[in-house]
N, C-alpha and C positions, 0 to 999 in steps of 0.2 A: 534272304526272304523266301516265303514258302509261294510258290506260285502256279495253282491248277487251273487249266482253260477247262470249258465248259461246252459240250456238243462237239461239233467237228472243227471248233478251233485250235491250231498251233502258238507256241511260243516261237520265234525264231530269236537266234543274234547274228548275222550279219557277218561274211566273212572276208576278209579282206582281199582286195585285188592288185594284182599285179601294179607296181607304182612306174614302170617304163615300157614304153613300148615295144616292138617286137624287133626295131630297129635299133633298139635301147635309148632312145629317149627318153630323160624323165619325167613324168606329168605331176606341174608343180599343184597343191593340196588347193587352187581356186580352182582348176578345169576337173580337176573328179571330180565322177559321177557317183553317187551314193551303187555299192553293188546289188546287185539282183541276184546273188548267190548265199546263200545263209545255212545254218546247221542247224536242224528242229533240236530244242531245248525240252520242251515239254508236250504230250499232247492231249487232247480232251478223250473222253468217254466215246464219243463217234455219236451222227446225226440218227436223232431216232425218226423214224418214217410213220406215216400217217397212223397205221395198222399194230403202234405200239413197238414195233421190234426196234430193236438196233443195230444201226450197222459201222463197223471197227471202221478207224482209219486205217491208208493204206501207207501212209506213213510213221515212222518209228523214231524215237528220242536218237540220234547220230547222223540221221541221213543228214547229205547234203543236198538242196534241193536250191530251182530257180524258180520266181515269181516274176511277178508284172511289176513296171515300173510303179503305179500307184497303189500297188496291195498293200491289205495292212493296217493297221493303226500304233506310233511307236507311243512305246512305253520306257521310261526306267527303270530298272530294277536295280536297285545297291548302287546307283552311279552310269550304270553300262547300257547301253541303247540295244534296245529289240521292238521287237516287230509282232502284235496278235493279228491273225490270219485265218481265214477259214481255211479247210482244205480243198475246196476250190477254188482257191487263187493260186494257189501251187500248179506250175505249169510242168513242171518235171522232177524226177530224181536223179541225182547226178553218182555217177559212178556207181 
């Protein structure tokens, strides 16, 4: 399925996290937490400002990036859970 965000929104999907602790415990799939780390899939045009211009996002289709627990709105696509986002709920780039 063909899918372009629109203004300064992101597609995200969600990337999985570590399933044992660092003492290696395993955390059975009721006590995960959904992650807050995800891979931008697609990104929009970039927000246009009052005065007509527009200005790029600063993120790009690979990053990995962290958000806020309630950012977001999910969607399916083909079966597979993601995430639209503005790009300011994106709170970092990772790596």
């Amino acid at each position: 399925m063909s899918f372009k965000p629109l203004s300064d929104r992101v597609l995200v999907k969600r990337v999985d996290v570590e399933e044992k602790t660092a003492g290696g415990l395993f955390i059975p799939e009721t006590a995960k937490e959904k992650p807050s780390r995800a891979e931008i899939i697609a990104v929009g045009p970039g927000k246009v400002l009052d005065n007509g211009t527009r200005v790029a996002l600063e993120v790009k289709v690979g990053d990995i990036v962290l958000f806020g627990k309630y950012a977001g709105s999910e969607i399916k696509l083909d079966g597979v859970e993601h995430l639209v986002m503005r790009e300011e709920d994106i709170l970092a780039i990772v790596g």
